[in-house]
N, CA, C and O of each residue as an XYZ file, in Angstrom:
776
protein
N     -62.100    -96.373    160.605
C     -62.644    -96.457    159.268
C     -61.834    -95.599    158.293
O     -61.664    -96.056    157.163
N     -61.286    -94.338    158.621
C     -60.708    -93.291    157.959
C     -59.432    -93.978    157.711
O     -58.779    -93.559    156.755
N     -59.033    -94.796    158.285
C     -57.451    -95.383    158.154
C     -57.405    -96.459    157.264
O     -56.495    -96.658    156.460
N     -58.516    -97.230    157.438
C     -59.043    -98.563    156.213
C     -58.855    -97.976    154.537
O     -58.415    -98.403    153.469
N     -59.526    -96.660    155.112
C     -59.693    -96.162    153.457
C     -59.000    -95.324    153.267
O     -59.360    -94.566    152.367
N     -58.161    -95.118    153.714
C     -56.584    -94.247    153.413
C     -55.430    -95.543    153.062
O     -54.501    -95.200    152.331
N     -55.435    -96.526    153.383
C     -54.781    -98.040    153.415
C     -55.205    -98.380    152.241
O     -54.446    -98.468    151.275
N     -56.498    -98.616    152.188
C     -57.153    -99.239    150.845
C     -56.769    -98.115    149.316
O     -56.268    -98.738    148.380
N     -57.001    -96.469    149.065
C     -56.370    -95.817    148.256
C     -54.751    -95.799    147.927
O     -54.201    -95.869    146.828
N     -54.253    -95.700    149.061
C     -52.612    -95.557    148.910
C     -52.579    -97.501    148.491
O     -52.016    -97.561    147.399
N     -52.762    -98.204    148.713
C     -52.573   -100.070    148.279
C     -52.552    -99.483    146.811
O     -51.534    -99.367    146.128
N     -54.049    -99.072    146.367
C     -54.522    -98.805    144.927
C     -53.697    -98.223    144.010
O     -53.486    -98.626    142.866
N     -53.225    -97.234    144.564
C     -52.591    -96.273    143.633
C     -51.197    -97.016    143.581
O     -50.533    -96.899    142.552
N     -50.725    -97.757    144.606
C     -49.283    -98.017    144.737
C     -49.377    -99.194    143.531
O     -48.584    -99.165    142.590
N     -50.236   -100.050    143.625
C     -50.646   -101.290    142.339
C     -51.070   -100.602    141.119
O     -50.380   -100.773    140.114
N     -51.867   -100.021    141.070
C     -51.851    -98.972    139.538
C     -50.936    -98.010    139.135
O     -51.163    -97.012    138.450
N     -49.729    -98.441    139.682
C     -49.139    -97.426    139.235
C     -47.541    -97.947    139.075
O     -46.490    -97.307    139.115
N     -47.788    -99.263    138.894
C     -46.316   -100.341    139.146
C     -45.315    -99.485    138.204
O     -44.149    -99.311    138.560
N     -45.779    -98.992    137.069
C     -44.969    -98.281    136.245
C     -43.985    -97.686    137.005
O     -42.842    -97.900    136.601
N     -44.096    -97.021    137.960
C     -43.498    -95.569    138.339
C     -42.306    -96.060    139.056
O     -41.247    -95.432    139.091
N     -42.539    -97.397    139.728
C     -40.830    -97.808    140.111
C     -40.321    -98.967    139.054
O     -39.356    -99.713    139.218
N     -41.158    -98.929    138.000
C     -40.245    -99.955    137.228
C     -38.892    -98.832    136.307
O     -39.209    -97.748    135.818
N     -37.590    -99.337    136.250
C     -36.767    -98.456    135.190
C     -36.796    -97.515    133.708
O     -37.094    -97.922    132.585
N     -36.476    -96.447    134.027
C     -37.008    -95.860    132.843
C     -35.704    -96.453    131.667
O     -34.574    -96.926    131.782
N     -36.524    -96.142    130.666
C     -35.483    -96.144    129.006
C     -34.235    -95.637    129.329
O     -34.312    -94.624    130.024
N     -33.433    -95.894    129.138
C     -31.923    -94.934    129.111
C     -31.892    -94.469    127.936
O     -32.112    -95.085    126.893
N     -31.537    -93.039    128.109
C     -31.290    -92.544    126.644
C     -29.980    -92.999    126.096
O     -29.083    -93.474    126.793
N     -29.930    -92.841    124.928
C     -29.119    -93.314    123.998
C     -27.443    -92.539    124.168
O     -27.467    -91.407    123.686
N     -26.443    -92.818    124.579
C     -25.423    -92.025    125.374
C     -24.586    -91.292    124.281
O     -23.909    -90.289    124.508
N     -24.743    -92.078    122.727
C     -24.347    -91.173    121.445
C     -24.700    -89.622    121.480
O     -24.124    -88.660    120.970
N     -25.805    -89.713    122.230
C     -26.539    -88.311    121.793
C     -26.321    -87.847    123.231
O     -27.232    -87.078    123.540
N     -25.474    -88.027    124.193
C     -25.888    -87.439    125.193
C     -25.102    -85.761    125.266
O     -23.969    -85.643    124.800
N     -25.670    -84.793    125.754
C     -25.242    -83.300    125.591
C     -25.143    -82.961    124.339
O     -24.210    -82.216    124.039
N     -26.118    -83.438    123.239
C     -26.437    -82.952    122.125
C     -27.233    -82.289    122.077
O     -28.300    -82.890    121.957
N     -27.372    -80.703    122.122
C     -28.324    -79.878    121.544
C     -28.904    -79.831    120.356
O     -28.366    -79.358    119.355
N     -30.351    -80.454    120.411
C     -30.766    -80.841    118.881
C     -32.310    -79.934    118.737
O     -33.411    -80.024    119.281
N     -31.799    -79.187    117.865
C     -33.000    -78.112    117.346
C     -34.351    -78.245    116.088
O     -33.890    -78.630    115.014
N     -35.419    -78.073    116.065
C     -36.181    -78.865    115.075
C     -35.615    -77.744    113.828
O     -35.423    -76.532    113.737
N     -35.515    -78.691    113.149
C     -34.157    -77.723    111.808
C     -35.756    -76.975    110.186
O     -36.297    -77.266    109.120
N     -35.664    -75.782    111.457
C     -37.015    -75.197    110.460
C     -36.204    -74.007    109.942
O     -36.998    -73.085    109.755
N     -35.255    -73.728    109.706
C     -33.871    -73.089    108.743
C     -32.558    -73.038    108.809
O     -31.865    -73.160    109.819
N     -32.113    -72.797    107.375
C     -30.848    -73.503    107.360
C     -29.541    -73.385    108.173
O     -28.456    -73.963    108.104
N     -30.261    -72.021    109.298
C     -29.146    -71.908    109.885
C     -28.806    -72.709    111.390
O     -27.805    -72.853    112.093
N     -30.657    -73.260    111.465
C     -30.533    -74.157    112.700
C     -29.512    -75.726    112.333
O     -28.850    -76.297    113.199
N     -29.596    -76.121    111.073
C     -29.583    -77.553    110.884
C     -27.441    -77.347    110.564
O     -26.789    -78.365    110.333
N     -26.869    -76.199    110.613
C     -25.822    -76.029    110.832
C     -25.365    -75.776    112.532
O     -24.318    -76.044    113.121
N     -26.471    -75.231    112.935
C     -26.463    -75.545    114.690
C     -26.331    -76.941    115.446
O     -25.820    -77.256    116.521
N     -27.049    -77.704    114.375
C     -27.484    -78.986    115.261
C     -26.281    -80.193    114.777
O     -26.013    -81.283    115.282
N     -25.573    -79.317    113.308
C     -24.260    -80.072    113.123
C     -23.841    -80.090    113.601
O     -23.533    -81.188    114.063
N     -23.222    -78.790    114.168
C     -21.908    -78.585    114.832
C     -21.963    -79.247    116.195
O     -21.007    -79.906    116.603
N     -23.317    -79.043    117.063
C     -23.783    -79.799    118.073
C     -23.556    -81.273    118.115
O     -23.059    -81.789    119.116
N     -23.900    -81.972    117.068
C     -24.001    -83.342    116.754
C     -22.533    -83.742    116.605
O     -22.165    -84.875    116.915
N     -21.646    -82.764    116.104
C     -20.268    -83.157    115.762
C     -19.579    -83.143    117.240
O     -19.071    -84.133    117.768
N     -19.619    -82.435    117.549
C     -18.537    -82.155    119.331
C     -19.693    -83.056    120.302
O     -19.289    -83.264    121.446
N     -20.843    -83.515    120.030
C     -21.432    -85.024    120.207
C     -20.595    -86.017    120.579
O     -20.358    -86.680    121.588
N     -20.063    -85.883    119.004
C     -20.076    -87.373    118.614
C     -21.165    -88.082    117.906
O     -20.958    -89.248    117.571
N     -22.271    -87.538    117.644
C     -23.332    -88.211    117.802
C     -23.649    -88.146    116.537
O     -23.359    -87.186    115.822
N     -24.499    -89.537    116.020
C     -25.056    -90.310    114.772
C     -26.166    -89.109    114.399
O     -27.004    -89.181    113.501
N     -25.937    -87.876    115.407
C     -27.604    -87.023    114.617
C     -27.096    -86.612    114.074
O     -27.790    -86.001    113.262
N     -25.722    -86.443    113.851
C     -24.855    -85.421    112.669
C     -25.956    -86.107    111.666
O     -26.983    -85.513    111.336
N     -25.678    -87.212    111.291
C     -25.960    -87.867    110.123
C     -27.766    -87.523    109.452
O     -28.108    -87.484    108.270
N     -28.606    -87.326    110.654
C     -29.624    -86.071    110.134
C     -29.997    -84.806    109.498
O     -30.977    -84.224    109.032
N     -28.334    -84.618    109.771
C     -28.688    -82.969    108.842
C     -28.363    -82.849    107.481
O     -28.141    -81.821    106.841
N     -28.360    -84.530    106.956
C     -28.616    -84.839    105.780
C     -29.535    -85.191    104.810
O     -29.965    -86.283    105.184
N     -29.934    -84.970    104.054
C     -30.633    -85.333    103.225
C     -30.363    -86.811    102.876
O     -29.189    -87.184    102.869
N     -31.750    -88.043    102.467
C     -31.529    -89.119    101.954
C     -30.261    -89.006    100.704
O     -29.393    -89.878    100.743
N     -30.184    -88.064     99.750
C     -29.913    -87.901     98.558
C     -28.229    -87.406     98.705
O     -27.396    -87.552     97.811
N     -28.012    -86.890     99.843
C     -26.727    -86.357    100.542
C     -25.354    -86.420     99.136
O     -25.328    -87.432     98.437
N     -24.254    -85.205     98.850
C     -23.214    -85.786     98.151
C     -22.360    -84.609     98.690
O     -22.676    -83.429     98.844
N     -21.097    -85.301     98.956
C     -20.202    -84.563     99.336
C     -18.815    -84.193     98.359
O     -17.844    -84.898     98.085
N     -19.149    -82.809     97.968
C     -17.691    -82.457     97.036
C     -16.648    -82.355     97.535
O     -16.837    -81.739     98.584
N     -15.311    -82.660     97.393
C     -13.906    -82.182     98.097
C     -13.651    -81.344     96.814
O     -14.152    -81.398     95.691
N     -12.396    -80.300     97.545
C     -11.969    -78.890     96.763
C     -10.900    -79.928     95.457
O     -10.308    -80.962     95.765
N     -10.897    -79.397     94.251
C     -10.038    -80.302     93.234
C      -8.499    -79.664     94.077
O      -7.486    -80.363     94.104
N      -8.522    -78.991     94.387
C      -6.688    -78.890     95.160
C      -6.679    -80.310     95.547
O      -5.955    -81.106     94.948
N      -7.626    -80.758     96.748
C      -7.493    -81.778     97.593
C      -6.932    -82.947     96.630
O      -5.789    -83.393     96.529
N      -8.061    -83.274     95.993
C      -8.347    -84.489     95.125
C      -6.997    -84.509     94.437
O      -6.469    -85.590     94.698
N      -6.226    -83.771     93.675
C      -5.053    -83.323     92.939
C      -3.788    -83.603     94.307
O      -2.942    -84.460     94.052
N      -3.696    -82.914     95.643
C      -2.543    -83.129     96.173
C      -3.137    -84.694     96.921
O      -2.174    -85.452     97.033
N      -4.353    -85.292     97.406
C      -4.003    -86.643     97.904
C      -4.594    -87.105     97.501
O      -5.802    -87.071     97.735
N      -3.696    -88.182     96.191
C      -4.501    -88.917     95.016
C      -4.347    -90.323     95.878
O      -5.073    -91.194     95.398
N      -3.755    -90.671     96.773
C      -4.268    -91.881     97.365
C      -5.699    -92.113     97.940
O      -6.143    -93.183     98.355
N      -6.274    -91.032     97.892
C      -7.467    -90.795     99.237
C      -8.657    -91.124     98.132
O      -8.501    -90.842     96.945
N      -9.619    -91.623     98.536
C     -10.372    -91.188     98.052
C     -11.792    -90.599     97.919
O     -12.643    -90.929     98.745
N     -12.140    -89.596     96.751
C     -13.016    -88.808     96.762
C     -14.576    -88.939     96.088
O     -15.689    -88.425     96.202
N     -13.888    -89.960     95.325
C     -15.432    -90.211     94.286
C     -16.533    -90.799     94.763
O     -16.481    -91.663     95.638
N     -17.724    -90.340     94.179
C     -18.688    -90.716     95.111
C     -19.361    -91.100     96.605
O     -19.909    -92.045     97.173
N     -18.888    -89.535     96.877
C     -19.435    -89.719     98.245
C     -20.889    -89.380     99.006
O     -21.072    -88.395     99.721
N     -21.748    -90.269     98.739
C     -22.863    -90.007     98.958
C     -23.329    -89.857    100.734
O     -22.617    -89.250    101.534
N     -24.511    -90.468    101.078
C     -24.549    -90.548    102.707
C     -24.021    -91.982    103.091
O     -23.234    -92.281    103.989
N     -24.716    -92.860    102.096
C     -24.098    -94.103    103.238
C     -22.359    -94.143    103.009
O     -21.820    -94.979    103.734
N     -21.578    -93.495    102.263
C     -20.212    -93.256    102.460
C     -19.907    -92.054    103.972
O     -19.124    -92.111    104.920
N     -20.627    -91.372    103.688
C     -20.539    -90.663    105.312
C     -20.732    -90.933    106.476
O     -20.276    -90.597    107.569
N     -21.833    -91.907    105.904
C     -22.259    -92.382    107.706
C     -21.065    -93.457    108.058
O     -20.593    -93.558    109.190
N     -20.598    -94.328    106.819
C     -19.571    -95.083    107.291
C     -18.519    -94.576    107.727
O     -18.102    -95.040    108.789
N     -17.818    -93.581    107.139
C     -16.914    -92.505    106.974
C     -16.748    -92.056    108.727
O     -15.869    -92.459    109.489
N     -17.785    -91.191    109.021
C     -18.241    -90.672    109.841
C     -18.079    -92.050    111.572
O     -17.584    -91.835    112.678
N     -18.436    -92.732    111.269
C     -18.714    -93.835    112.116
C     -17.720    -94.170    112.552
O     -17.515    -94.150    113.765
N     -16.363    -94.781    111.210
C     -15.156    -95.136    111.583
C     -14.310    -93.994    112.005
O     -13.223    -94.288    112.503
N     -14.593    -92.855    111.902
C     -13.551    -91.767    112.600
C     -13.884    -91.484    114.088
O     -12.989    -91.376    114.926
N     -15.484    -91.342    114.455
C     -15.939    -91.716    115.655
C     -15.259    -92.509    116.156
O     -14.311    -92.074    116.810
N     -15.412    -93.689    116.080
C     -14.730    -94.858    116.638
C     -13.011    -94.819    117.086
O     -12.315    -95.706    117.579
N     -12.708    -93.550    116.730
C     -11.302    -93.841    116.777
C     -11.116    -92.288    118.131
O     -10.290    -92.030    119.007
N     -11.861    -91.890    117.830
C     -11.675    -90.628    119.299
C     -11.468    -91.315    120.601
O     -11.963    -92.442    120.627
N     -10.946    -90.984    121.545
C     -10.676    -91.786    122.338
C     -11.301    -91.284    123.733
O     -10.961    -90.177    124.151
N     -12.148    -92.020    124.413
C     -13.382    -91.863    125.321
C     -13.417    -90.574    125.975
O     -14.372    -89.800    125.909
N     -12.040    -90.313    126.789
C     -12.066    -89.173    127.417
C     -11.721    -87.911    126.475
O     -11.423    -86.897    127.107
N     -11.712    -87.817    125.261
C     -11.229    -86.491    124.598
C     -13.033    -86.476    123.873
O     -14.023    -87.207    123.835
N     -12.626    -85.271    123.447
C     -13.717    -84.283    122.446
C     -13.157    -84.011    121.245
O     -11.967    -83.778    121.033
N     -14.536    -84.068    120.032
C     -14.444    -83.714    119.037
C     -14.490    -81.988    119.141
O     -14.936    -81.605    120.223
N     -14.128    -80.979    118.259
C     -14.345    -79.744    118.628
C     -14.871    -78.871    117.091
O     -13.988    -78.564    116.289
N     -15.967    -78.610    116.862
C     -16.328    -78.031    115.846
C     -16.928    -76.589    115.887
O     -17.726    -76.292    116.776
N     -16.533    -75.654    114.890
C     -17.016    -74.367    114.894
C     -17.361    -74.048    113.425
O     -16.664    -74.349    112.457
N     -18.220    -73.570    113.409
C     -19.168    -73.004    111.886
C     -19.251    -71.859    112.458
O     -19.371    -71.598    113.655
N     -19.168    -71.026    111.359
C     -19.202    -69.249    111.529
C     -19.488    -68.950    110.415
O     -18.978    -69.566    109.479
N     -20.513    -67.770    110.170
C     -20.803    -67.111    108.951
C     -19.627    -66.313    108.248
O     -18.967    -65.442    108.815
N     -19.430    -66.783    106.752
C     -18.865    -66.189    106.326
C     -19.239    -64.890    105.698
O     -20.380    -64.867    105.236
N     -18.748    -64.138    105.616
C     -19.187    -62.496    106.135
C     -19.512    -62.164    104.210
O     -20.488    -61.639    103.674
N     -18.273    -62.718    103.616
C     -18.499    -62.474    102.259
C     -19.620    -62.803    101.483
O     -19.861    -62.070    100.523
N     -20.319    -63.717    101.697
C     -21.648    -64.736    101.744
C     -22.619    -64.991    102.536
O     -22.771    -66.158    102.895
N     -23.690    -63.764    103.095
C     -23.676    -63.584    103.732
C     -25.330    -64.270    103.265
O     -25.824    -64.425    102.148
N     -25.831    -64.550    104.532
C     -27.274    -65.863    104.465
C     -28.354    -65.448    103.869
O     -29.024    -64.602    104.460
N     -28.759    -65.892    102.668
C     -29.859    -65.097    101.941
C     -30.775    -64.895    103.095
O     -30.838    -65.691    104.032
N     -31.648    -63.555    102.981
C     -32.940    -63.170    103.766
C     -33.859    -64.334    103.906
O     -33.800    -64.886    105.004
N     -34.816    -64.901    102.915
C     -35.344    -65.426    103.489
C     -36.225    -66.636    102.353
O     -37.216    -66.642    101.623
N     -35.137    -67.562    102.776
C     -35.122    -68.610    101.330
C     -36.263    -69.733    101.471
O     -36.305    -70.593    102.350
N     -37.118    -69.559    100.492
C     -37.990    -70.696    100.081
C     -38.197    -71.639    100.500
O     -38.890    -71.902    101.483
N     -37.299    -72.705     99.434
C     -37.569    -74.062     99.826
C     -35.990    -74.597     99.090
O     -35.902    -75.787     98.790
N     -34.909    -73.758     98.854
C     -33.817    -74.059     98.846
C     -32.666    -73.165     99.640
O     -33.132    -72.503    100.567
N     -31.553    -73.067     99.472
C     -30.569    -72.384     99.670
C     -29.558    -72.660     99.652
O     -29.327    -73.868     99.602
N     -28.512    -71.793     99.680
C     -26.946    -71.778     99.335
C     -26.696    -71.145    100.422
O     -27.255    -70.060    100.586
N     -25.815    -71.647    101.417
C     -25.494    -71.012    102.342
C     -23.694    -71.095    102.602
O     -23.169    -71.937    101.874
N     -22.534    -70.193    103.710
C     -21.406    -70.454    103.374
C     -20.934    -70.580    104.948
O     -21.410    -69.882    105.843
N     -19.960    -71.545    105.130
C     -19.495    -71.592    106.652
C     -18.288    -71.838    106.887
O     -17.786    -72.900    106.517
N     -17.518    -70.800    107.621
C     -16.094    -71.190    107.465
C     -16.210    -72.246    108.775
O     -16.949    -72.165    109.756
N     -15.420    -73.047    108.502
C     -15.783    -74.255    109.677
C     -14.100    -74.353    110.211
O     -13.192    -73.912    109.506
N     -13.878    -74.945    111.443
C     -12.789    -75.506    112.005
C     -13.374    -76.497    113.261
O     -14.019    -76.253    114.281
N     -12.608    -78.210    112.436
C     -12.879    -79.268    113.184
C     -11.882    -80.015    113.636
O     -11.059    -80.475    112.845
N     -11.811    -80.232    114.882
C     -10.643    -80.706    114.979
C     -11.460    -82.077    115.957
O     -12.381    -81.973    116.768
N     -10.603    -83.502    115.437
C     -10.757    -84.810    115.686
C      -9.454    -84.748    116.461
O      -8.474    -84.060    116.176
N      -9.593    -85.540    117.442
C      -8.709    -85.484    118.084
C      -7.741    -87.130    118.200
O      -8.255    -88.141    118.678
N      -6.604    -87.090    117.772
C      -5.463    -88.136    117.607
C      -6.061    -88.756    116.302
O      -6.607    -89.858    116.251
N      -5.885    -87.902    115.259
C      -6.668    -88.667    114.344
C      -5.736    -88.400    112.973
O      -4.539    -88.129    113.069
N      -6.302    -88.490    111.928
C      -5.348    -88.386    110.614
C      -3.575    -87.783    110.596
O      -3.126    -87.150    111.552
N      -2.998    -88.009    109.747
C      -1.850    -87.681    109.203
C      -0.579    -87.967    111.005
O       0.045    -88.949    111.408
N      -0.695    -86.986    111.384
C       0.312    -86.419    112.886
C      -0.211    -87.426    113.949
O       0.528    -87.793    114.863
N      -1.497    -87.873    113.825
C      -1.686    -88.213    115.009
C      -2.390    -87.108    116.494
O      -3.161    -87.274    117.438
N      -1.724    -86.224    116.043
C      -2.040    -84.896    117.166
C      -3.241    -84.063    117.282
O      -3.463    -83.020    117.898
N      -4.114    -84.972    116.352
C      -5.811    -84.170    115.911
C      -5.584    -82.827    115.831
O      -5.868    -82.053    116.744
N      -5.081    -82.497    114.776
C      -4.813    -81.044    114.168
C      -5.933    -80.774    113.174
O      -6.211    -81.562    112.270
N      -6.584    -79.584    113.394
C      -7.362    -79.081    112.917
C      -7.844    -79.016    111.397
O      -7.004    -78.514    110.650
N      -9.339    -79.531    110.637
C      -9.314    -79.394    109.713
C     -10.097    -77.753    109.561
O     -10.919    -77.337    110.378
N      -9.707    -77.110    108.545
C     -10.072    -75.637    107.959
C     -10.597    -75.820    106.910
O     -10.417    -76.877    106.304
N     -11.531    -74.644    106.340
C     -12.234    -74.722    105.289
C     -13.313    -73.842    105.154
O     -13.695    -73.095    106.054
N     -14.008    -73.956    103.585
C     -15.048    -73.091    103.906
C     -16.353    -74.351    103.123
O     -16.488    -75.013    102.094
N     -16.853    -74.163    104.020
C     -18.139    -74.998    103.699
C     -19.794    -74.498    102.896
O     -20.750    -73.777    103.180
N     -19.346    -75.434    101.727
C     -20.658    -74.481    100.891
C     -21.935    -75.195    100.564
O     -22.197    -75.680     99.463
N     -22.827    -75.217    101.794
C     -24.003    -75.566    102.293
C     -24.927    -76.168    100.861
O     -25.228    -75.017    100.544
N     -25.553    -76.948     99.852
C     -27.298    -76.401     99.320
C     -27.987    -77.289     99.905
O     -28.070    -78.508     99.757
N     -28.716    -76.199    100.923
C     -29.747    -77.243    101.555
C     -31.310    -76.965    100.984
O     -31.533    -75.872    100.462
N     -32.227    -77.813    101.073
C     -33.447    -77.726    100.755
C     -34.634    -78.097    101.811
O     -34.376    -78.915    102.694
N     -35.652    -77.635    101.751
C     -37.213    -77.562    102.446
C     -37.618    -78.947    102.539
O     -36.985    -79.460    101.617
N     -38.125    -79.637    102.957
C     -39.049    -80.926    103.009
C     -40.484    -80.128    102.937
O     -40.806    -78.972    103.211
N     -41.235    -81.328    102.417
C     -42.902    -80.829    102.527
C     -43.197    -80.613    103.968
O     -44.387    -80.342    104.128
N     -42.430    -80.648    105.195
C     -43.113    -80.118    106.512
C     -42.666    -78.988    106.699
O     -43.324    -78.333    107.508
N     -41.611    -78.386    106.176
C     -40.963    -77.653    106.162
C     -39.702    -77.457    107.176
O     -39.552    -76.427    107.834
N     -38.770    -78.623    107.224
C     -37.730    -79.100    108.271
C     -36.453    -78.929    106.841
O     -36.946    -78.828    105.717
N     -35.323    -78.911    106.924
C     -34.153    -78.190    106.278
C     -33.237    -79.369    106.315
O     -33.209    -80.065    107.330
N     -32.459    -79.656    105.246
C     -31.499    -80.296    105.437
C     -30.325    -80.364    104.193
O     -30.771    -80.155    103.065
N     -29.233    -80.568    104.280
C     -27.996    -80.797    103.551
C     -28.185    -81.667    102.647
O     -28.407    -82.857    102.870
N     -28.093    -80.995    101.240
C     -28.223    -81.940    100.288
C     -27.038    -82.003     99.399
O     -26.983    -82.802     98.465
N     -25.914    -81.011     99.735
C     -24.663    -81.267     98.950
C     -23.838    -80.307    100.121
O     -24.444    -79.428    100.735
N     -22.563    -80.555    100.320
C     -21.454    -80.056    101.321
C     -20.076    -79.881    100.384
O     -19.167    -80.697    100.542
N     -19.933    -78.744     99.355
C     -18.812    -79.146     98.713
C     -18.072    -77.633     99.791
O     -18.425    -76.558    100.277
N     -16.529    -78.788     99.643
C     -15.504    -78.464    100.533
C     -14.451    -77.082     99.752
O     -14.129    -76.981     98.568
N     -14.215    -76.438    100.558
C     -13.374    -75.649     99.392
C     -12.296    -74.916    100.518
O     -12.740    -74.095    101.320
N     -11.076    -75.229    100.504
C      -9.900    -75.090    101.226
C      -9.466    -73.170    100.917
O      -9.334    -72.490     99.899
N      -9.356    -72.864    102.562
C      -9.779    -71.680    103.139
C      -7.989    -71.468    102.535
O      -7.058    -72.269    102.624
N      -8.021    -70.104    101.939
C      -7.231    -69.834    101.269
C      -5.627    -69.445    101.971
O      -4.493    -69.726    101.585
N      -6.218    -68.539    103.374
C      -4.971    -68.578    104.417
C      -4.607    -69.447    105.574
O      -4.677    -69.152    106.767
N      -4.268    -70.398    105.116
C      -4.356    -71.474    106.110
C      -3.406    -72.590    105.831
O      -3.109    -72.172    104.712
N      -2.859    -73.420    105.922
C      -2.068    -74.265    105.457
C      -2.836    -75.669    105.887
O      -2.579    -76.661    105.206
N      -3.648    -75.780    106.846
C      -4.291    -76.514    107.808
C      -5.140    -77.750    106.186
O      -5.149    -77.473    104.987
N      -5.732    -79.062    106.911
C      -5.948    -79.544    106.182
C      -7.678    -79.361    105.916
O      -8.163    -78.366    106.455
N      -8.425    -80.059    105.294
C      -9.926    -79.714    105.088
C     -10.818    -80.675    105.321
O     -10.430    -81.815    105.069
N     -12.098    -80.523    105.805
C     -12.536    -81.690    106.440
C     -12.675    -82.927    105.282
O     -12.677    -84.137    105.508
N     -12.769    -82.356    104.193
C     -12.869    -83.783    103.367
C     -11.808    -84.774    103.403
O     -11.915    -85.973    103.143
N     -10.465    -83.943    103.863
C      -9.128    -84.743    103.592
C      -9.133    -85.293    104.943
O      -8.608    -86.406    104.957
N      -9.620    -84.824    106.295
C      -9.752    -85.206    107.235
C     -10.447    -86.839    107.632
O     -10.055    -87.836    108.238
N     -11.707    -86.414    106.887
C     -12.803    -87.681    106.623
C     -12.239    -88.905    105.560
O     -12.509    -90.089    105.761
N     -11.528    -88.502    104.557
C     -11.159    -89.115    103.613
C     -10.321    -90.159    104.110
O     -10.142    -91.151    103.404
N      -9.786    -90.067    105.230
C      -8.642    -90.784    105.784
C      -9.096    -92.279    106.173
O      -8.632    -93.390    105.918
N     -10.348    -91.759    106.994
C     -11.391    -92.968    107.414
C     -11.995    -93.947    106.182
O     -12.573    -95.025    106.318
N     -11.671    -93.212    104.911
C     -12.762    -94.103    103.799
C     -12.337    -95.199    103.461
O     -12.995    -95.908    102.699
């Protein structure tokens, strides 16, 4: 009798529970080894860039604001007047962004670093806006000008703002070319793709 109804529970559970050998979801492989942080200040949602960038991954494109605009330094705009700079909102980035993706080549890495710039140093403890500053170095790899994914430099000048939940995001990225460096800047980098 004890075996009937050990037969009859284990049947039960094995039929109520068809779920458990059917295949799970695959996650999405854009995002795979993306460290993604819930961006409750501005210094996480520069975490989850840089994360999203050496990705690869389309969450970059989250740590934007709907309203998103991206400035390049007037040096840039002035030395590569073929490129262009005007109006670059998000859906120019995400395209931007998408077609330079597309061109990394499977087995290499994107490589991005944001660091506080020391001179500008992160307001204490900002509201529901901010100005923040990041010297950045990104390097795409076999990509613009050489071919040799040489590094873009720069200093990156953050204004991000609060949402009503209070989650952070990039609402302007103007570019401004790091003064000792000869290296190029991510706008001129990105610009290539436009």
């Amino acid at each position: 009798m004890y075996r009937i109804i050990s037969a009859t529970v284990l049947t039960a559970l094995v039929f109520s529970s068809c779920s458990f050998f059917e295949p799970r979801v695959p996650e999405d492989p854009s995002n795979a080894g993306v460290v993604w942080l819930s961006p409750t200040s501005p210094d996480i949602v520069v975490e989850n860039m840089q994360s999203a960038l050496n990705g690869r991954s389309a969450l970059y494109l989250d740590c934007l604001t709907e309203s998103f605009v991206f400035y390049a330094d007037t040096n840039d705009i002035n030395s590569y007047p073929s490129y262009n700079f005007n109006d670059w909102s998000k859906t120019v980035e995400t395209s931007t962004v998408t077609a330079m993706y597309g061109q990394v080549p499977v087995d290499s890495t994107v490589t991005s670093e944001f660091q506080i710039d020391i001179s500008h140093p992160d307001p204490a403890a900002p509201a529901d806006s901010a100005t923040i500053y990041r010297l950045y170095n990104i390097t795409i790899p076999q990509t613009y000008h050489s071919g040799t994914g040489s590094p873009a430099v720069g200093i990156a000048e953050f204004h991000m703002v609060e949402d009503s939940i209070g989650l952070w995001a990039v609402q302007e990225w103007r570019d401004v070319r790091h003064e000792e460096t000869s290296w190029v800047t991510w706008a001129v980098a990105k610009a290539y793709y436009r």
